[in-house]
N, CA, C and O atoms as a MOPAC input file, in Angstrom:
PM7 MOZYME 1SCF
protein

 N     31.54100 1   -38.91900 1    23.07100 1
 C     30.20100 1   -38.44000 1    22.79700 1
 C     30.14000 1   -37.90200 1    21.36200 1
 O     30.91900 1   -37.01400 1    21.01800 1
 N     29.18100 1   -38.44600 1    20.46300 1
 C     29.09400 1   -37.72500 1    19.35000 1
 C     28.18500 1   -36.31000 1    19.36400 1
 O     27.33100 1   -35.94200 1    20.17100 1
 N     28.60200 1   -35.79400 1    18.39700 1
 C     28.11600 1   -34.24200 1    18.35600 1
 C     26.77300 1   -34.63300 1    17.58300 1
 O     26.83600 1   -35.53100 1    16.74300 1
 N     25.31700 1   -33.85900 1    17.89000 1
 C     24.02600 1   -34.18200 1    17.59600 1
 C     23.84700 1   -33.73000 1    16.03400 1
 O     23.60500 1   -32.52700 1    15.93700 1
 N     23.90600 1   -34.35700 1    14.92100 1
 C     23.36200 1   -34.09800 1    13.55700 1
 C     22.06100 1   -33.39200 1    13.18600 1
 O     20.92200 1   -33.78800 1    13.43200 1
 N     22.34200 1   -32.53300 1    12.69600 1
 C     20.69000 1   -31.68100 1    12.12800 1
 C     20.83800 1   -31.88900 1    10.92100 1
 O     21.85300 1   -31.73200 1    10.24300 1
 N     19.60100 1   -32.33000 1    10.55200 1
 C     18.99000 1   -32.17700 1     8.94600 1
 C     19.34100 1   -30.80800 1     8.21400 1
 O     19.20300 1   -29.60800 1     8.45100 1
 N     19.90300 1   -31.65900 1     7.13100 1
 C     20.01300 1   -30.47800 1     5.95600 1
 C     19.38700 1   -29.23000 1     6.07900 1
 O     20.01400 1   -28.17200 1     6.12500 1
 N     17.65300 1   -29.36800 1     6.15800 1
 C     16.93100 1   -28.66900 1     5.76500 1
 C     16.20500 1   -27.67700 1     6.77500 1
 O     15.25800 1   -26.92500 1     6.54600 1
 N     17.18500 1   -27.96100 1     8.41900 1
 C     16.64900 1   -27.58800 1     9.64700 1
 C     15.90200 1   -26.07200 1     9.62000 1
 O     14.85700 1   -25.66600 1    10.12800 1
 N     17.21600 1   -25.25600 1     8.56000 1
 C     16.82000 1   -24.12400 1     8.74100 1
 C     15.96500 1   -23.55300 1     7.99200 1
 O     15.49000 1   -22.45500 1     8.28500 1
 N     15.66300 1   -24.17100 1     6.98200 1
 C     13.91800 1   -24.24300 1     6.29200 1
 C     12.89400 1   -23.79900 1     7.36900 1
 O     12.22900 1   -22.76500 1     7.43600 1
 N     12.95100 1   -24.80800 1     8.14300 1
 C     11.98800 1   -24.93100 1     9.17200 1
 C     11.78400 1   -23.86000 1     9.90500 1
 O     10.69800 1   -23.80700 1    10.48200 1
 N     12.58000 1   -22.92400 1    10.05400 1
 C     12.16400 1   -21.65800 1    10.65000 1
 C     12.06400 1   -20.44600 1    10.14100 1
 O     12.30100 1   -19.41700 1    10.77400 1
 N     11.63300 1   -20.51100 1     8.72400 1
 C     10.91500 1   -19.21200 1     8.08300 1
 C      9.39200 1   -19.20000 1     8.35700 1
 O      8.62300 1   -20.14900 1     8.20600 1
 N      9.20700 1   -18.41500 1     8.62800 1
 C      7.54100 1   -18.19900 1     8.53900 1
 C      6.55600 1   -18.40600 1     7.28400 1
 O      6.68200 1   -17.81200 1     6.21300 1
 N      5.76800 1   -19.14500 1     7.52500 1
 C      4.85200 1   -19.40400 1     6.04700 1
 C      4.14100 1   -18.42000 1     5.41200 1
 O      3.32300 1   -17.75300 1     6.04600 1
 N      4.33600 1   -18.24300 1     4.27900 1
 C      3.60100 1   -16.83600 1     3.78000 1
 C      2.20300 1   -17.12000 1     4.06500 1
 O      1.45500 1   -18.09600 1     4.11300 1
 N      2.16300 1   -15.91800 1     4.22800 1
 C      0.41300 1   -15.20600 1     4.64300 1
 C     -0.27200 1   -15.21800 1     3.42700 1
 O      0.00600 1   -14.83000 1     2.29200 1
 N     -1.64500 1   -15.98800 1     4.16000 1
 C     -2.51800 1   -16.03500 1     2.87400 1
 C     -3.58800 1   -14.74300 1     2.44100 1
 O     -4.01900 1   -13.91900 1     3.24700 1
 N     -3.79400 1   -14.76600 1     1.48100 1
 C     -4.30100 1   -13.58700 1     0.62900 1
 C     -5.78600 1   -13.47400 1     0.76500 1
 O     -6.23500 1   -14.53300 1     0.32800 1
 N     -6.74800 1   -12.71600 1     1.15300 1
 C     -8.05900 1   -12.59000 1     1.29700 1
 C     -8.23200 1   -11.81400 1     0.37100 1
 O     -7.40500 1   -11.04100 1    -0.11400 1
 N     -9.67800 1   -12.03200 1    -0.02300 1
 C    -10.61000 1   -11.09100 1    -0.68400 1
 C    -11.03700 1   -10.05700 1    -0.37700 1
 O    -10.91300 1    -9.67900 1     0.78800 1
 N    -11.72700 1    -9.21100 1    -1.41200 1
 C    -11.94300 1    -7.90000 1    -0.87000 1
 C    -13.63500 1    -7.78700 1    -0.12400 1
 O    -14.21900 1    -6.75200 1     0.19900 1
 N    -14.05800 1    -9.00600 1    -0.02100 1
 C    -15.33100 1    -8.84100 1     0.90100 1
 C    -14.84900 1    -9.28300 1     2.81300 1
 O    -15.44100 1    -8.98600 1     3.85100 1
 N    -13.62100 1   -10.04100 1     2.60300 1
 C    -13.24800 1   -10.68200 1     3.78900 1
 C    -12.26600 1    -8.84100 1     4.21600 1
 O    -12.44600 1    -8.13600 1     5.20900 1
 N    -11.21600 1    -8.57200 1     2.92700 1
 C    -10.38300 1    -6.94600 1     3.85600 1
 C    -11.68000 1    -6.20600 1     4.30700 1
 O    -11.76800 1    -5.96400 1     5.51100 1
 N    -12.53600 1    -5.87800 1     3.61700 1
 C    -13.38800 1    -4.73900 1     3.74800 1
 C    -14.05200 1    -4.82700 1     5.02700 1
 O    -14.28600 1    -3.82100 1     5.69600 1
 N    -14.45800 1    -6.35100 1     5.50100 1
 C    -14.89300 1    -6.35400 1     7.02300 1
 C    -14.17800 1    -6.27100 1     7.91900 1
 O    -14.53800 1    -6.01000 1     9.06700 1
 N    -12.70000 1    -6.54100 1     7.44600 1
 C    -11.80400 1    -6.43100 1     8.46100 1
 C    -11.29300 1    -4.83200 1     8.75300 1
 O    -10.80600 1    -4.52500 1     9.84100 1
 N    -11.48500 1    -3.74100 1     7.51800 1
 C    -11.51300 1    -3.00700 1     7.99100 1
 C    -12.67300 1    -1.50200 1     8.25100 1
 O    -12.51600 1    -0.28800 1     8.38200 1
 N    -13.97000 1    -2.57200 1     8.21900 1
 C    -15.84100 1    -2.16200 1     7.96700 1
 C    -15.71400 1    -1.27300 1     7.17000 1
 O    -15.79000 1    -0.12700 1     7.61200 1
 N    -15.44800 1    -1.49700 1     5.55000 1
 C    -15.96900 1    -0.50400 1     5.08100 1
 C    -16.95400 1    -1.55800 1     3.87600 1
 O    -16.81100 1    -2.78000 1     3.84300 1
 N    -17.76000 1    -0.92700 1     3.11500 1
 C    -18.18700 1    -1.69200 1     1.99000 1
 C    -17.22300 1    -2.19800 1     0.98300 1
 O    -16.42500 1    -1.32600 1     0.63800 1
 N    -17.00500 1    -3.73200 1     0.22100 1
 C    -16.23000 1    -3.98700 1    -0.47200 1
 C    -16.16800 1    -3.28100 1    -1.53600 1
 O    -14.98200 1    -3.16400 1    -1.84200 1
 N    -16.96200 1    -2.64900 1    -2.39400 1
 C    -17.16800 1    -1.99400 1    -3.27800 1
 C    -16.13600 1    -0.84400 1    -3.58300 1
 O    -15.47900 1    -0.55700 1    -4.58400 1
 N    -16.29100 1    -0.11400 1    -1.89200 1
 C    -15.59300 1     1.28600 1    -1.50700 1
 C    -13.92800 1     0.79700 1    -1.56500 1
 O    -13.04400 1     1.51200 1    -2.03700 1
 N    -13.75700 1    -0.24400 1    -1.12100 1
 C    -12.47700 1    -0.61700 1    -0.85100 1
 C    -12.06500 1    -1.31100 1    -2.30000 1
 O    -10.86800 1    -1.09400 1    -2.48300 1
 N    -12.45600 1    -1.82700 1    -3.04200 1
 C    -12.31700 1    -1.94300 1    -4.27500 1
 C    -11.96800 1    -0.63200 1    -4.93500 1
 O    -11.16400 1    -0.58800 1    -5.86600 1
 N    -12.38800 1     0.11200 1    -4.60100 1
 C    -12.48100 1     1.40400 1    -5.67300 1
 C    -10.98600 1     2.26200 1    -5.04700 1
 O    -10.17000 1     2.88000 1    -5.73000 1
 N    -10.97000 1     2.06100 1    -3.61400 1
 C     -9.58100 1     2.65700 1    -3.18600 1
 C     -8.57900 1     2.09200 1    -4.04200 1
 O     -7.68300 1     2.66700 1    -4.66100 1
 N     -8.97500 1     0.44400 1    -3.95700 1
 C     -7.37100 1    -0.38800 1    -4.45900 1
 C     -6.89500 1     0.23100 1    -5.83700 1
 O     -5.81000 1     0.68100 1    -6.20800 1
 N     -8.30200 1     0.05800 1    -6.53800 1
 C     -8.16100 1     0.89700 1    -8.29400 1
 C     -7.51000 1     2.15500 1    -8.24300 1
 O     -6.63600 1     2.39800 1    -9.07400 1
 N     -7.90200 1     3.21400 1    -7.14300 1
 C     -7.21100 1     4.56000 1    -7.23700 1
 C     -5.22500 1     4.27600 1    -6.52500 1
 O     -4.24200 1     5.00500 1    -6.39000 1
 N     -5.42700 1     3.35500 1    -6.35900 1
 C     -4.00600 1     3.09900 1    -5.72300 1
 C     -3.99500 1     3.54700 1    -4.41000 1
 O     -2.94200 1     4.02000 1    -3.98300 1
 N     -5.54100 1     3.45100 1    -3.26900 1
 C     -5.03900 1     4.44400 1    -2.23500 1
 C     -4.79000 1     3.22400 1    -0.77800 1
 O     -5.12600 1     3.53200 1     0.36600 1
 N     -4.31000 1     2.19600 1    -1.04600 1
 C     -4.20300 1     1.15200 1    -0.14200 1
 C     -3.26500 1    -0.01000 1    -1.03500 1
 O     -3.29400 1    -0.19600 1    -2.25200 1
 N     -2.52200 1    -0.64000 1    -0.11200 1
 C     -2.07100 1    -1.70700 1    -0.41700 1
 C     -2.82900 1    -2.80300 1    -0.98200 1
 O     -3.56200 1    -3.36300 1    -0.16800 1
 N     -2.84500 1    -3.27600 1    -2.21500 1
 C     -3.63300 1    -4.73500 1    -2.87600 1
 C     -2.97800 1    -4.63200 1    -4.43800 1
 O     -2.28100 1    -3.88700 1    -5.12700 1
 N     -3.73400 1    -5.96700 1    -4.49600 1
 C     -2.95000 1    -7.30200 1    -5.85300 1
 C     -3.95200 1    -7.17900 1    -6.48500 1
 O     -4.91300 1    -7.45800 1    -5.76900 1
 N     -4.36400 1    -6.78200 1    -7.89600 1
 C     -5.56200 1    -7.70400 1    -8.69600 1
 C     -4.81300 1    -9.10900 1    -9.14200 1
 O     -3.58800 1    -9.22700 1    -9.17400 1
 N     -5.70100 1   -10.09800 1    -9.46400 1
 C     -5.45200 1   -11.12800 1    -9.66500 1
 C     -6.44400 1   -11.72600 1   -10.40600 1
 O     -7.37000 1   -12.36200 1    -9.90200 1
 N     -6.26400 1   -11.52200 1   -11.75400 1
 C     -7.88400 1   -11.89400 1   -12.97500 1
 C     -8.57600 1   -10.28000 1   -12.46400 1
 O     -8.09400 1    -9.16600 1   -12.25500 1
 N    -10.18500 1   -10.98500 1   -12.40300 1
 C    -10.49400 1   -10.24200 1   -12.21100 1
 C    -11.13700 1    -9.83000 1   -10.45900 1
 O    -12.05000 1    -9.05100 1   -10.18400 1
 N    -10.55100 1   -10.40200 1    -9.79900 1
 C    -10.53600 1   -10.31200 1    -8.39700 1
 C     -9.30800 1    -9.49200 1    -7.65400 1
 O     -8.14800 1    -9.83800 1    -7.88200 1
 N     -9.60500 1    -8.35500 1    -6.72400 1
 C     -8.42500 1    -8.25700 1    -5.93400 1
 C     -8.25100 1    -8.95800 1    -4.73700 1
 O     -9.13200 1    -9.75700 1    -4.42000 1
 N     -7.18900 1    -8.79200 1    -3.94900 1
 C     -6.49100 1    -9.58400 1    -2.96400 1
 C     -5.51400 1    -8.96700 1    -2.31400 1
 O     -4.67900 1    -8.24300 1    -2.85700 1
 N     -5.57400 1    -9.23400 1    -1.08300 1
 C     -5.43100 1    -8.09200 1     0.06000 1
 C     -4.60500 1    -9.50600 1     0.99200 1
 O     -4.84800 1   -10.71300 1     0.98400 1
 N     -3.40200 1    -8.55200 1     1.85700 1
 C     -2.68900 1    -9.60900 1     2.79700 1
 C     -3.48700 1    -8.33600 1     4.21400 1
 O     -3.62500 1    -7.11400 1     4.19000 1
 N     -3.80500 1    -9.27200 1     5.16700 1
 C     -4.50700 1    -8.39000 1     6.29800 1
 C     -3.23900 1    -7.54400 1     6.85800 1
 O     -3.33900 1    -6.35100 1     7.14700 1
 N     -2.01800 1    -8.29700 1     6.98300 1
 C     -1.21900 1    -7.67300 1     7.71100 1
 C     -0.72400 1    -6.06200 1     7.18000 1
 O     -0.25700 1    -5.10900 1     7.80300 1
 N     -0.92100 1    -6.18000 1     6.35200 1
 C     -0.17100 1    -4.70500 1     5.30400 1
 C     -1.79600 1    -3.97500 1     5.33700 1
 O     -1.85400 1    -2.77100 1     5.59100 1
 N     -2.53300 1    -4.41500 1     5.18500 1
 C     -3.95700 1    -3.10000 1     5.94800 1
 C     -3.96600 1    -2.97100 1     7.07900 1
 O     -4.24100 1    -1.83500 1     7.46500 1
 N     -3.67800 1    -4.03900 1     8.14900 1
 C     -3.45300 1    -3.25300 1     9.16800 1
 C     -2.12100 1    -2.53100 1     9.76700 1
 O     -1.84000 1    -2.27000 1    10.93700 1
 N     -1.44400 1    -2.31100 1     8.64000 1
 C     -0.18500 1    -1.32700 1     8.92400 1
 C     -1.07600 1    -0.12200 1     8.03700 1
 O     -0.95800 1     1.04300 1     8.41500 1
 N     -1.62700 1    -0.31400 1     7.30300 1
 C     -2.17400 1     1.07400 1     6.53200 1
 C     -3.13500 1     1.56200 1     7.15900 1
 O     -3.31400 1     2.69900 1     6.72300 1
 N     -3.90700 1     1.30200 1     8.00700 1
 C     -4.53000 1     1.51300 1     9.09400 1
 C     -4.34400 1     2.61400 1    10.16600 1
 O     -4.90500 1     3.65100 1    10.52200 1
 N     -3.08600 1     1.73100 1    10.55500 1
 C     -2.31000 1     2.92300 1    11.32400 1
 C     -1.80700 1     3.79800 1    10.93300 1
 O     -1.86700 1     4.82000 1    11.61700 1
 N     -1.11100 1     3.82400 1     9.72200 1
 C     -0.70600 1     4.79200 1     9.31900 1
 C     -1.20100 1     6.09200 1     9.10300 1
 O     -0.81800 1     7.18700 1     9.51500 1
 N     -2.23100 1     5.71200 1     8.29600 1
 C     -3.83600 1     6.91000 1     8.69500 1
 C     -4.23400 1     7.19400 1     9.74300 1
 O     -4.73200 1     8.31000 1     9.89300 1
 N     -4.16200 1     6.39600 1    10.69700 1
 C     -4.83400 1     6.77400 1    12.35300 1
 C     -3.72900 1     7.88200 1    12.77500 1
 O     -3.97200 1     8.93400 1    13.36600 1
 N     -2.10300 1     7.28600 1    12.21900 1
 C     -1.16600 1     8.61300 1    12.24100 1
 C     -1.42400 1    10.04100 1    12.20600 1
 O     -1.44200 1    11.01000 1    12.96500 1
 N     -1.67800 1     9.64100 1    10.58200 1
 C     -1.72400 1    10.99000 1    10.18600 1
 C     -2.48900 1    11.78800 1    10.10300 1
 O     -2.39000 1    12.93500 1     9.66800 1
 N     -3.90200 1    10.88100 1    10.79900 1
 C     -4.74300 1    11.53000 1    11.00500 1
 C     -4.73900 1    12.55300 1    12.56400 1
 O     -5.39300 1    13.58400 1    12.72000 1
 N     -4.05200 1    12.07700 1    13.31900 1
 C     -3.98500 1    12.70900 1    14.31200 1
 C     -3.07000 1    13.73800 1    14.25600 1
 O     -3.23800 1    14.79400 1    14.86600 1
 N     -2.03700 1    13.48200 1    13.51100 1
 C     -0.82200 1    14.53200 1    13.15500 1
 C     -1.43000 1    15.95600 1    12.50800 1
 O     -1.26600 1    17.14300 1    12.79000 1
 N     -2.09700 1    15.34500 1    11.64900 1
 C     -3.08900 1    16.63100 1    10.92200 1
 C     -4.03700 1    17.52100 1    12.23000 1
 O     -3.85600 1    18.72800 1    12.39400 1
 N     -4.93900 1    16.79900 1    13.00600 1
 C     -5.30000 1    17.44800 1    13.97000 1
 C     -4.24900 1    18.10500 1    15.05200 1
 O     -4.67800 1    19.01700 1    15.75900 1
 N     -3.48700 1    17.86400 1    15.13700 1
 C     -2.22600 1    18.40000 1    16.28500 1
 C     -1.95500 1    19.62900 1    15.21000 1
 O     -2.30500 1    20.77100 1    15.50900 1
 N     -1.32800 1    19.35000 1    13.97500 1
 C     -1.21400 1    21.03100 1    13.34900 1
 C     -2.30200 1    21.54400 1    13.23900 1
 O     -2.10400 1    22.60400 1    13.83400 1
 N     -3.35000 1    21.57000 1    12.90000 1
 C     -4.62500 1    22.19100 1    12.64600 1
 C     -4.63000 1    23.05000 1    13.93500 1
 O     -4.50200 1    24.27000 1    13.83500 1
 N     -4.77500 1    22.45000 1    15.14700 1
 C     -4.79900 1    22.62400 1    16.85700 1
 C     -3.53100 1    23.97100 1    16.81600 1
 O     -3.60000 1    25.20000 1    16.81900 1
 N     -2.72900 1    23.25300 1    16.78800 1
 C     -1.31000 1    24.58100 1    17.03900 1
 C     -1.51000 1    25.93100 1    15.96700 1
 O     -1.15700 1    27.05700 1    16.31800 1
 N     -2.07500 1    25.67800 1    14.71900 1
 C     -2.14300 1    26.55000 1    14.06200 1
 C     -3.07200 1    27.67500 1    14.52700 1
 O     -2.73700 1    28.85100 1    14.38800 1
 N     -4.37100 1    27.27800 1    15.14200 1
 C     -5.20700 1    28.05700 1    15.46400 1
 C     -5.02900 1    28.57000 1    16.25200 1
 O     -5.29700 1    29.77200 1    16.24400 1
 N     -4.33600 1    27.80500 1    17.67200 1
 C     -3.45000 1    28.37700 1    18.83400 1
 C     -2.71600 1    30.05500 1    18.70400 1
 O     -2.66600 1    30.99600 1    19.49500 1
 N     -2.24900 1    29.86500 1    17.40300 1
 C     -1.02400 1    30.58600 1    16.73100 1
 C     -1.59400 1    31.81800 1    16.57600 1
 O     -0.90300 1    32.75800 1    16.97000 1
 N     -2.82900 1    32.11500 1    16.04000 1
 C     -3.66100 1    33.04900 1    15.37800 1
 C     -4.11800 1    33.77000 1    16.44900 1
 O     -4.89600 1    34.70800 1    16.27500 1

């Protein structure tokens, strides 16, 4: 019995294809805010994004990790706020 041959390049085949890049009218609905507003975050540096010319560009997956991350810490902040007053 011969042993089954794989192509050179088999293991090519199982990286994942990079994720394509949206605009900031397509992030901003994805995460409802006005593009404008979310433009103006990217400029202050307060979110993950690319300018590119004069357009930015947003991967969805990394806003919706920044997403959560805020939904974090937003709740984290209310849990101390909560215990603090507890405290008093």
């Amino acid at each position: 019995m011969v042993p089954e041959m794989k192509p050179p390049n088999a293991q090519m085949n199982t990286v994942a294809p990079p994720e394509r890049q949206v605009d900031s009218r397509v992030a901003a609905a994805f995460l409802g805010v006005h593009y404008k507003t979310l433009e103006r975050m990217a400029r202050m540096g307060l979110l993950p994004a690319m300018k590119v010319g004069k357009s930015w560009q947003f991967l969805l997956s990394l806003l919706n990790e920044w997403r959560k991350e805020q939904m974090n810490s937003n709740l984290t902040k209310r849990l101390l706020s909560t215990n603090n007053k507890e405290n008093e």
